[in-house]
C-alpha positions in Angstrom: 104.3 110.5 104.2 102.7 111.2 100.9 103.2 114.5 98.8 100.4 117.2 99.7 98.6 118.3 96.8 98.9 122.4 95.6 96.1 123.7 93.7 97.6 127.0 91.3 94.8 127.9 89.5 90.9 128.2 90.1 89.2 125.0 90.5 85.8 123.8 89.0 83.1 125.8 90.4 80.2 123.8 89.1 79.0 120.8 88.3 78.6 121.8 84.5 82.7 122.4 84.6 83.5 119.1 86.7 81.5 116.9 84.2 82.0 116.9 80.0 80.3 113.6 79.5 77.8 115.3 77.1 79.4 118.4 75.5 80.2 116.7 72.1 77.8 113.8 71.8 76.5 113.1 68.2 74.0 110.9 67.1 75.7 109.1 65.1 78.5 108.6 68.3 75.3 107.5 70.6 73.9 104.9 67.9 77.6 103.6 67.6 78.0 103.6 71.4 74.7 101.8 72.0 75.5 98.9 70.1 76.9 96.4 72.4 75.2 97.1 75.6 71.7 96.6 74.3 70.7 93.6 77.0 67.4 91.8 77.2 65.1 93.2 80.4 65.3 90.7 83.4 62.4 89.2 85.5 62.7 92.4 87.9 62.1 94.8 85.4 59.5 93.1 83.7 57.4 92.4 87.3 58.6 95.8 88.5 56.6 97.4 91.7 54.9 100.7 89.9 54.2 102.0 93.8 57.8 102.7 94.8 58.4 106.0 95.0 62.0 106.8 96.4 63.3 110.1 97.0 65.0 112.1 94.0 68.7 111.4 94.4 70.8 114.5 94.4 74.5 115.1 92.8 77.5 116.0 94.5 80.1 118.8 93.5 82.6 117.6 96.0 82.6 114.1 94.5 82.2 115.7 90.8 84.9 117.7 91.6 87.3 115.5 92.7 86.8 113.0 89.9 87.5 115.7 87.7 90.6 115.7 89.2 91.2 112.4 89.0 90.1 112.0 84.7 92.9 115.0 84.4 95.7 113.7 85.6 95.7 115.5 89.0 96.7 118.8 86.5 97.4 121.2 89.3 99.4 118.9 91.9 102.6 119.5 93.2 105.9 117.5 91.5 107.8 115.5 93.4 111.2 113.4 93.4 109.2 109.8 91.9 110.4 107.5 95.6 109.2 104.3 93.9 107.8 103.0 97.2 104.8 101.3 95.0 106.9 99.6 92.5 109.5 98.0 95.4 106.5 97.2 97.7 104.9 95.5 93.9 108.6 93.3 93.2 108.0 92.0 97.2 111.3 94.6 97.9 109.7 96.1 100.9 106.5 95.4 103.0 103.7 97.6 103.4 103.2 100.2 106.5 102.3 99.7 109.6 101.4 95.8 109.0 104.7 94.9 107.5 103.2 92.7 105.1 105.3 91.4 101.9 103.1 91.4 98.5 104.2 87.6 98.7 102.3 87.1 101.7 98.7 88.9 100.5 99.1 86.7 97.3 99.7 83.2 98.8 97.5 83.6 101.9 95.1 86.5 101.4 92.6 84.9 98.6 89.0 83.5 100.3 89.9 85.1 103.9 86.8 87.5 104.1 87.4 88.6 107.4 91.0 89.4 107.2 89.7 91.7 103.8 87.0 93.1 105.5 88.4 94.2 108.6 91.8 95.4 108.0 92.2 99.0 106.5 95.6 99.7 106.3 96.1 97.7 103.3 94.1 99.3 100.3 96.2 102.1 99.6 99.3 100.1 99.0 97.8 97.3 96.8 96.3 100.1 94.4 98.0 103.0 94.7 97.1 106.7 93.5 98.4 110.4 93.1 96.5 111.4 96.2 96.2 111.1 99.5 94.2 108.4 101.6 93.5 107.4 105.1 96.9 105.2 105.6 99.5 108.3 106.0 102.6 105.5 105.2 101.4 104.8 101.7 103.2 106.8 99.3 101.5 108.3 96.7 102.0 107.4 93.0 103.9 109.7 90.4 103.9 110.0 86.6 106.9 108.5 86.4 106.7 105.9 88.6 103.6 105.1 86.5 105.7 104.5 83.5 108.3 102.4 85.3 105.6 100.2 87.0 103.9 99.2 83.6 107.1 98.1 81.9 107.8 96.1 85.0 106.6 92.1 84.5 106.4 91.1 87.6 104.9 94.1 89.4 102.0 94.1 86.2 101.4 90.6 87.2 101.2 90.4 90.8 99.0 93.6 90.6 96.7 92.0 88.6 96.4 88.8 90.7 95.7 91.2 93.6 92.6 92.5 91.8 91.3 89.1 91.1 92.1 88.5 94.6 88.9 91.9 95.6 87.2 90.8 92.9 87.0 87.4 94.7 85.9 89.5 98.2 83.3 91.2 96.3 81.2 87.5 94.4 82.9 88.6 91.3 85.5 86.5 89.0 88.2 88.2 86.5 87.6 85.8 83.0 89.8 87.4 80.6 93.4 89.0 81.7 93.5 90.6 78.4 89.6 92.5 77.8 89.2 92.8 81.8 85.6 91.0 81.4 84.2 90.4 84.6 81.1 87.6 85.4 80.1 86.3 88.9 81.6 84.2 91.0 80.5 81.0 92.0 79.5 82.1 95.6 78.4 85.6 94.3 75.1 84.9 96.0 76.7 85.2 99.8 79.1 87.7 98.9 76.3 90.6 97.0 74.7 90.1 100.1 77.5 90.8 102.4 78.4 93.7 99.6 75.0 95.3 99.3 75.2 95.5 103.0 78.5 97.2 103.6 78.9 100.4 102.1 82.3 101.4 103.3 83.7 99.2 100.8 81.9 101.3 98.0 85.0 103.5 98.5 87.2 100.5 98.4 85.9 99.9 94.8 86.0 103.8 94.0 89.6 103.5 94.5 90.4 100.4 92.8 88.5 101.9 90.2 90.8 105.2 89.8 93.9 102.7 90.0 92.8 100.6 87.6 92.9 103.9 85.0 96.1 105.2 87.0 97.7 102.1 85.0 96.1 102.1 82.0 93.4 99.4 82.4 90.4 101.3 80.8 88.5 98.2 79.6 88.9 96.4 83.1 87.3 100.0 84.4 84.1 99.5 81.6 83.5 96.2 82.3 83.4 96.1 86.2 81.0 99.2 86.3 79.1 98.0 83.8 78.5 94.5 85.5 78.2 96.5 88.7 75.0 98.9 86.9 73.3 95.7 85.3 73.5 94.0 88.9 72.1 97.3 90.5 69.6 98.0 88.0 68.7 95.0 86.3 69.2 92.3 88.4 68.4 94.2 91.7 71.0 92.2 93.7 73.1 95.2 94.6 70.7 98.0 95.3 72.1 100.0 97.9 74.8 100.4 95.5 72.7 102.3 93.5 74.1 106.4 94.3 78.0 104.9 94.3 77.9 103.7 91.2 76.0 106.9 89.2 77.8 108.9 91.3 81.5 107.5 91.7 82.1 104.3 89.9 80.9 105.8 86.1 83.7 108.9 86.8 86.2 107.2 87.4 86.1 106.2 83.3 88.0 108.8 81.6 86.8 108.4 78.0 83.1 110.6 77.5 81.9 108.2 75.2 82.6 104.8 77.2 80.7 107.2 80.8 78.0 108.0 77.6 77.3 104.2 77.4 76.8 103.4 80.4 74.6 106.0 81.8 72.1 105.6 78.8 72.6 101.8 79.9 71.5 103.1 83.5 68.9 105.1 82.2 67.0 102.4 80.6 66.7 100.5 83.4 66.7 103.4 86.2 63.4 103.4 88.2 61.4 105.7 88.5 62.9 107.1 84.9 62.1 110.7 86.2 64.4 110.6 88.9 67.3 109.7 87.0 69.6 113.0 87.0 73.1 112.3 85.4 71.9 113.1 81.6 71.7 113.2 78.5 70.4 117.0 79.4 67.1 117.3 78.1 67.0 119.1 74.6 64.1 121.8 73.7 60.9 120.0 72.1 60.5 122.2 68.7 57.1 121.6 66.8 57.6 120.8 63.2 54.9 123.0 61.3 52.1 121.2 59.8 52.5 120.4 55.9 50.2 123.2 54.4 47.1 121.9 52.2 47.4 122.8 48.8 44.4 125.0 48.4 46.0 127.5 50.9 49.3 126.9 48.9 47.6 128.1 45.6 45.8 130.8 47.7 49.2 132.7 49.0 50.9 132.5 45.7 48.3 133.6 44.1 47.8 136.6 46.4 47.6 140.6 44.8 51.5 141.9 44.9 51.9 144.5 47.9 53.9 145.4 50.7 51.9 144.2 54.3 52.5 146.2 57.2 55.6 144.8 59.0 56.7 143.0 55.6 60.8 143.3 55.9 61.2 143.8 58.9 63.5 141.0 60.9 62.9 137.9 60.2 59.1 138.0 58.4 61.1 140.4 56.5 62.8 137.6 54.3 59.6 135.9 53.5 57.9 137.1 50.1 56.0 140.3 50.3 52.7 139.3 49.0 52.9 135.7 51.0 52.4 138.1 53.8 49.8 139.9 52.8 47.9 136.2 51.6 48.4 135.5 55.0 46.4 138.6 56.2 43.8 138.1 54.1 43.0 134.3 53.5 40.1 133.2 55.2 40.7 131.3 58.3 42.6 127.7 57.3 44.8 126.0 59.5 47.8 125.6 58.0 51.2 125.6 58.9 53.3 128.6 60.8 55.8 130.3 58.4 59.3 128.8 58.3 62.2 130.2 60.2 64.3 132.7 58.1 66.6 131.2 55.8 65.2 128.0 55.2 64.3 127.2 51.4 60.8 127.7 50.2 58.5 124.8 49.9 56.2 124.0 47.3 53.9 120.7 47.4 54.7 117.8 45.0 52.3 116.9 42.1 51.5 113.7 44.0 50.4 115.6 47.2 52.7 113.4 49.3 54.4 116.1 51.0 56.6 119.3 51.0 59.5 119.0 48.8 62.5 122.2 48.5 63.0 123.0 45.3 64.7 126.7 45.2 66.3 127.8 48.0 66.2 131.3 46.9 64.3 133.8 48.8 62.9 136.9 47.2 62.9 140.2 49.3 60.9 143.3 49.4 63.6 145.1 47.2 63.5 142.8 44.3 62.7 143.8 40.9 59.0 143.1 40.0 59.9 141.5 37.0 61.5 138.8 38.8 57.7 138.4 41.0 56.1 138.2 37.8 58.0 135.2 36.3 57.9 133.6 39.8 53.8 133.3 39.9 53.8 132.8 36.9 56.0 129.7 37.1 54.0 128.7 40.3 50.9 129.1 38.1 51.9 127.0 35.1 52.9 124.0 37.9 49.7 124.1 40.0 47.5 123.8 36.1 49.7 120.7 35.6 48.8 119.4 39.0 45.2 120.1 38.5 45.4 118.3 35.2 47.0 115.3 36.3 44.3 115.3 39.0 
């Protein structure tokens, strides 16, 4: 019977705790991420039906939760003697339980039967093992050690690999490279997505060969099946009933943030109606850049009498220059721009008029020596006669 899981410590209590996918994106990271999923639109979105209106999906904590899990390594489990009931069953040492069924067996006779796949459920937790329970109480769970003896084992690597080609098969998908994990369709993938998009209870099947795949270290075989699984969800519309399973489970299962990054934006482009899409990025605050000021309300502020307005140095207004504030008072009415945060440099147009330039990024506060005022305006002065000259 498998090991029962202990939890010592306090679990996620939110969705923001069970998911990190966008705590440290950059936009630099997102450009670099982009690169290679960037895919040309197919006939379905291009003819897309603009009346469908489905119903806002919603996200689960349980499933977050336990995904979270999963991506750490299962942190607050409880340890146990490694049995190596995976890795015997693997090198054809044992058979599975109840069936009795010898890896040898599934491999030589199990490829192409559909109904033998379909309706037996005893078998899935023994060909992809993982360090939690499941529904067939004779599998034995997997351990961190048993991990390690597993993947420096030839022969149970191998036959473990020809057992996913052998799902991937059941599912209209082919394995083309042993080494990347690419995945592409399989020649009858047209009888088998319709059998699939029909039958949800192997959504979990694929959830779980998903987790096992990353239990052994298989991360690009994870990428490439979930991505092929989104583009035939959202692009190609042949799996749409898989739509909530793969936002929701399959793109978890990927431990690396930046590899669940890609392929949600992937989802997103191609997610109808965009609105309802609700696994990220989060949406950022829309700030306002200020208008660029025009240049006689420029000359009129700097040129403004030197005194303290009501307010002047107090919080952040306080930073600005005294008599700015006072111009501002006073001008006549001009839109123009709103004054700059505190701590950004001071602005001054260009002699070309193309634009606000910084050129000091000293600020002058109500405390400062008049002196230094003085030979301030009249530096602005001498630049804005230029100016006028070259106009």
């Amino acid at each position: 019977m498998g090991n029962m899981l202990v939890w010592s410590r306090k679990e996620p209590g939110s969705l923001e705790e069970c998911d990190s996918t966008w705590g440290s994106e950059t936009e630099e990271e997102r450009t670099a991420e982009d690169a290679d999923l960037e895919e040309p639109c197919s006939k379905h979105d291009q003819n897309e039906d603009k009346t469908e209106t489905p119903i806002k999906p919603k996200r689960s904590f349980y499933a977050a939760r336990d995904l979270y899990m999963y991506r750490h390594g299962y942190p607050r489990s409880s340890k146990k003697k490694p049995m190596y009931t995976n890795l015997h069953f693997y090198m054809n040492k044992i058979t599975l339980k109840p069936d009795g069924i010898f890896i040898s067996e599934i491999l030589t006779e199990w490829k192409g039967d559909y109904d033998k796949l379909e309706h037996k459920h005893t078998y899935i937790q023994w060909l992809f093992p993982l360090r939690e329970p499941g529904l067939n109480w004779h599998a034995e769970e997997l351990t961190a050690e048993e991990i390690k003896e597993f993947l420096s084992t030839e022969m149970a690597t191998s036959n473990y690999l020809q057992v996913y080609e052998i799902m991937l098969d059941f599912f209209g998908i082919k394995l083309e490279d042993r080494i990347t994990g690419k995945v592409t369709r399989a020649e009858n993938w047209k009888e088998r997505f319709q059998h699939l998009n029909g039958s949800r209870h192997n959504y979990l099947r694929i959830t779980r060969i998903l987790k096992s795949l990353g239990e052994f270290k298989y991360e690009k075989f994870q990428f490439n099946l979930v991505h092929l699984l989104l583009r035939e969800v959202l692009v190609e519309r042949t799996l749409a009933n898989m739509a909530h399973s793969a936002l929701e489970y399959f793109v978890f299962t990927i431990k690396k943030r930046s590899d669940r990054r890609r392929l949600l934006r992937f989802a997103q482009r191609h997610y109808r109606p965009p609105e309802n899409f609700i696994w990220g990025p989060p949406a950022k605050p829309v700030i306002k850049a200020p208008s660029s000021p025009s240049k006689r309300q420029t000359s009129q502020q700097e040129r403004a009498p030197s005194h303290t307005a009501p307010g002047a140095g107090e919080g952040p207004a306080g930073e600005a220059h005294a008599d700015t504030a006072v111009a501002m008072a006073t001008a006549p009415t001009v839109e123009g721009p709103s004054k700059p945060p505190a701590g950004h440099a001071d602005s001054e147009t260009t002699g070309k008029g193309e634009g606000i330039v910084s050129k000091d990024g000293d600020r002058s506060t109500e405390g400062e020596a008049e002196e230094k005022e003085e030979e301030k305006k009249e530096e602005v002065e001498k630049k804005e006669e230029k100016e006028e000259e070259k106009e």
